[in-house]
DOMI-731574 format. One record per residue (C-alpha): residue in three letters; residue number from 1; x, y, z. Coordinates in Angstrom, 2 decimals, m for minus. Layout:
<recs>
<rec><r>ALA</r><k>NUM</k><px>X</px><py>Y</py><pz>Z</pz></rec>
...
</recs>
This chain:
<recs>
<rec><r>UNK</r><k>1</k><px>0.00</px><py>0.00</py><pz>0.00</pz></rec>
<rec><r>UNK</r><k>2</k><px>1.58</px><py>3.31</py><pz>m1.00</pz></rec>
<rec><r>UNK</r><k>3</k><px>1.78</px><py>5.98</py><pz>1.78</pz></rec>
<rec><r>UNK</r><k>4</k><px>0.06</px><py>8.92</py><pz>m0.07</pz></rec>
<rec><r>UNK</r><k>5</k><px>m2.81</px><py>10.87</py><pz>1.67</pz></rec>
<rec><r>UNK</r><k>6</k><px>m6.04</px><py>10.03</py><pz>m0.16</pz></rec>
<rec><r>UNK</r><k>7</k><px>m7.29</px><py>14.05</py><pz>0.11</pz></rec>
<rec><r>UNK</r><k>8</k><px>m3.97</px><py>16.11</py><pz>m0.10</pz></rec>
<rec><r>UNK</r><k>9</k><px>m2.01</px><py>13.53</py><pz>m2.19</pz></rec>
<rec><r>UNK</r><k>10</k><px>1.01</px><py>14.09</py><pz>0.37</pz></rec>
<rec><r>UNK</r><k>11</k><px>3.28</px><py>11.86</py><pz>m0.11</pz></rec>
<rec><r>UNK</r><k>12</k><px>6.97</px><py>10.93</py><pz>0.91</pz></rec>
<rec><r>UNK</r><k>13</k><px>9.53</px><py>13.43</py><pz>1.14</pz></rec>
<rec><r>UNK</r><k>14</k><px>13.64</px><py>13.07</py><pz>0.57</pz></rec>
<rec><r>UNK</r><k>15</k><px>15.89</px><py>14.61</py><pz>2.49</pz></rec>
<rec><r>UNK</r><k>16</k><px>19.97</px><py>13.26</py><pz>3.69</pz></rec>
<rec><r>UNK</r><k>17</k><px>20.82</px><py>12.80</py><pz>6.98</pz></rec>
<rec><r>UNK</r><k>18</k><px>23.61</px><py>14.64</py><pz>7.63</pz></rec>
<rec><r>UNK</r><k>19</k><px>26.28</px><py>13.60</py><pz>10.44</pz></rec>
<rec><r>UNK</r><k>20</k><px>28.71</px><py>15.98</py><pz>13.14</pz></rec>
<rec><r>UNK</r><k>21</k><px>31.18</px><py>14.93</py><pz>10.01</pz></rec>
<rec><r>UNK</r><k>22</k><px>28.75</px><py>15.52</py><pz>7.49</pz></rec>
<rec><r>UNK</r><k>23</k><px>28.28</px><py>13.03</py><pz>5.79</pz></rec>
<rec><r>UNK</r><k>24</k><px>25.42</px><py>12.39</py><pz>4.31</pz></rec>
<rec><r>UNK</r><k>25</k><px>23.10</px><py>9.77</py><pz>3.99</pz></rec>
<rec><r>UNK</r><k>26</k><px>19.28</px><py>9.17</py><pz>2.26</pz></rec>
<rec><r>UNK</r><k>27</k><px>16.34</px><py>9.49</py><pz>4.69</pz></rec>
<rec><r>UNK</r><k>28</k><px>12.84</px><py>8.72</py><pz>3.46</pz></rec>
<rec><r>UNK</r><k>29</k><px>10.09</px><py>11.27</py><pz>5.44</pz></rec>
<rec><r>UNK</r><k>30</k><px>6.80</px><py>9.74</py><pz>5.74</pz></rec>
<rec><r>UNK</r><k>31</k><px>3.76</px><py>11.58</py><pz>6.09</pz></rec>
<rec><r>UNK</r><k>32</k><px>1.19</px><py>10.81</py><pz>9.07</pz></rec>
<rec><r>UNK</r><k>33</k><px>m1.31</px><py>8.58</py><pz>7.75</pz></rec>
<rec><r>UNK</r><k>34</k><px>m4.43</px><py>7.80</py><pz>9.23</pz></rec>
<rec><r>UNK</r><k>35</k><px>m7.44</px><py>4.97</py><pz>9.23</pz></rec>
<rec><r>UNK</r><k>36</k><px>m9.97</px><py>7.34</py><pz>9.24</pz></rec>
<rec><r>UNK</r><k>37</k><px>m14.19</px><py>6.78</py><pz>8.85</pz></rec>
<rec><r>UNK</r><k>38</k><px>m15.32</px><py>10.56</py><pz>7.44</pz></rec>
<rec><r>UNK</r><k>39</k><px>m19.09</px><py>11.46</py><pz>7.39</pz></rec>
<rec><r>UNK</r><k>40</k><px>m21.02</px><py>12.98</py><pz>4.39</pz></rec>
<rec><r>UNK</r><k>41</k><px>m23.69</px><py>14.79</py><pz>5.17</pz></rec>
<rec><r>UNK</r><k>42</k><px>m24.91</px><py>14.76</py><pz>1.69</pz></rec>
<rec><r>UNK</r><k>43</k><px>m24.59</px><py>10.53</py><pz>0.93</pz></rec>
<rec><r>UNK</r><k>44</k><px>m25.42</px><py>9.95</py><pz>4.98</pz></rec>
<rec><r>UNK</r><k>45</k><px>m22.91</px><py>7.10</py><pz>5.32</pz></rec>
<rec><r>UNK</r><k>46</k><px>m19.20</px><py>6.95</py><pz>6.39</pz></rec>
<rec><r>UNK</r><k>47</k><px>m16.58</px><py>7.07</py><pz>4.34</pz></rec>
<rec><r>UNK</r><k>48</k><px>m13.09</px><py>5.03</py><pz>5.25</pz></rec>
<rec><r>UNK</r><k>49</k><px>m10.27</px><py>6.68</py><pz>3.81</pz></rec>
<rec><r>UNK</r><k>50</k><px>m6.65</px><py>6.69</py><pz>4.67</pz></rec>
<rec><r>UNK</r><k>51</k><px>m5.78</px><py>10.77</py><pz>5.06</pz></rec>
<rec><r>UNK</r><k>52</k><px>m2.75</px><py>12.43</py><pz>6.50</pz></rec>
<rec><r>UNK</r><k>53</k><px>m3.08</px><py>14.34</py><pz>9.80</pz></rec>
<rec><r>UNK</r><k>54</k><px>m2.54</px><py>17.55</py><pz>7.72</pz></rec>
<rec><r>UNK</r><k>55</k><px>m5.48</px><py>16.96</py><pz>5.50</pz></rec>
<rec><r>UNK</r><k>56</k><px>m8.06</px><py>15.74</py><pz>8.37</pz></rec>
<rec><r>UNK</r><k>57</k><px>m7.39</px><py>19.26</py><pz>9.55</pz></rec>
<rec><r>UNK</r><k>58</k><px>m7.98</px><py>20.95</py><pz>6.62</pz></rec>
<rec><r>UNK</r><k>59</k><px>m11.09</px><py>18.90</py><pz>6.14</pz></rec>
<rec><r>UNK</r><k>60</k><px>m12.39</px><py>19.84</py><pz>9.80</pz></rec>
<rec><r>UNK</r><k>61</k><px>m11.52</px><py>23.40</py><pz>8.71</pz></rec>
<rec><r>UNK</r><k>62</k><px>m13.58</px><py>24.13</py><pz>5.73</pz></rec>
<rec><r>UNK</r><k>63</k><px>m16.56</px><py>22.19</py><pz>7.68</pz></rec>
<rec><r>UNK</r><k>64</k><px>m16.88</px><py>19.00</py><pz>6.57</pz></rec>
<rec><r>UNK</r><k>65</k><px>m15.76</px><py>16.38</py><pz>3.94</pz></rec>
<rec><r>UNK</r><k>66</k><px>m18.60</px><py>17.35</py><pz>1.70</pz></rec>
<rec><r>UNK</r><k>67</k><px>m17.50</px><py>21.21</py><pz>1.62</pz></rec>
<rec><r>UNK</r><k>68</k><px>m13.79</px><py>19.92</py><pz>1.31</pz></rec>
<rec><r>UNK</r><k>69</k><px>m14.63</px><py>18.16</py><pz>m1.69</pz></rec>
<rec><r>UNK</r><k>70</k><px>m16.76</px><py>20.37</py><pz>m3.72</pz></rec>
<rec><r>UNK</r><k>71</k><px>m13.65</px><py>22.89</py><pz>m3.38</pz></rec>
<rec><r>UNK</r><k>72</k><px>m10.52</px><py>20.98</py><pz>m4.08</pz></rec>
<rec><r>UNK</r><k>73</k><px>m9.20</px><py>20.07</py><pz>m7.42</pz></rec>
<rec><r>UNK</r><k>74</k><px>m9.25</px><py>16.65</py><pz>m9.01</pz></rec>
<rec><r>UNK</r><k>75</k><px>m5.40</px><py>16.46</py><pz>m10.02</pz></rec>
<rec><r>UNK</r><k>76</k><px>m4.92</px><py>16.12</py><pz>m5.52</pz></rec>
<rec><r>UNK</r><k>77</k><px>m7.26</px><py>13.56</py><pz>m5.53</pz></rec>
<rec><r>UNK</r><k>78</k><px>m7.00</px><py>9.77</py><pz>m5.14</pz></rec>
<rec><r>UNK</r><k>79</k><px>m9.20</px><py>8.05</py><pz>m8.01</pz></rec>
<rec><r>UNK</r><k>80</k><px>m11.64</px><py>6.23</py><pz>m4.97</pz></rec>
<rec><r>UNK</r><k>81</k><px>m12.23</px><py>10.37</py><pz>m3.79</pz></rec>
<rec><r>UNK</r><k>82</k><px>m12.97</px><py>11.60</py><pz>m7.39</pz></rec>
<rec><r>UNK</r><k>83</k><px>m15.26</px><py>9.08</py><pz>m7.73</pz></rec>
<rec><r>UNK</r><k>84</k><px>m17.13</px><py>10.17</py><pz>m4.40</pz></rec>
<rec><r>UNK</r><k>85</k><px>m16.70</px><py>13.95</py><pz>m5.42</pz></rec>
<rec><r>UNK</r><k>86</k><px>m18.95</px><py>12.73</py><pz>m8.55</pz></rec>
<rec><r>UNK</r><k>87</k><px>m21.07</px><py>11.25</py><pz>m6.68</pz></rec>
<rec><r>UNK</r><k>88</k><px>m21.87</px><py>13.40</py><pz>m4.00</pz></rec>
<rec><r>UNK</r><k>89</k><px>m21.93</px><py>16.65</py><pz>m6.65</pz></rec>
<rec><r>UNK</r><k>90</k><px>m24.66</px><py>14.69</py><pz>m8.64</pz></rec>
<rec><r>UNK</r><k>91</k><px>m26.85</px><py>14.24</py><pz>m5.25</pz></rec>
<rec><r>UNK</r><k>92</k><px>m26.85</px><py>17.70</py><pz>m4.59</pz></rec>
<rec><r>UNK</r><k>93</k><px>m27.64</px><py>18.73</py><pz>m7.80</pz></rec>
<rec><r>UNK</r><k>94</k><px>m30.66</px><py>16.31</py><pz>m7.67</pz></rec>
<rec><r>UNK</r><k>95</k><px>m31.83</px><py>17.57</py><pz>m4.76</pz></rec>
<rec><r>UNK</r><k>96</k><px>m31.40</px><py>21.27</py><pz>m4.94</pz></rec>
</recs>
């Protein structure tokens, strides 16, 4: 499973360790994941997705996954959340 945020897209960073001598050596930087179960408001069900700490913020931010989706671009977004954007854009069209 690659370790890329399912909302934000973060992924892994590169970066050297560097010694008192420096020298330097390749470190990998990870980004918090999560297991997380997110709620739309619009689809009433739980979503799981697996979202960086960063991004769950943001999303608590801008009120909601719903709201978060509607205003982020596509080209951040994992395929499974593009496919929910779709789907939760089309419900509140039909409804409105």
């Amino acid at each position: 499973m690659s370790r890329i945020c399912e909302l934000t897209g973060k992924t892994r960073l590169v970066g050297n360790n560097v010694s008192h001598a420096k020298n330097r050596t390749k470190k990998t930087f990870l980004p918090n994941l999560q297991n997380v179960t997110l709620l739309s408001d619009t689809l009433g069900k739980g979503v799981k997705l697996r979202v960086s700490t960063h991004g769950l913020r943001s999303v608590e931010h801008v009120g909601g996954l719903d709201n978060w989706l509607l205003k982020t671009k596509d080209e951040k977004l994992s395929l499974r959340v593009k496919r929910l954007k779709k789907e939760i854009a089309k419900k509140q069209v039909a409804t409105a």
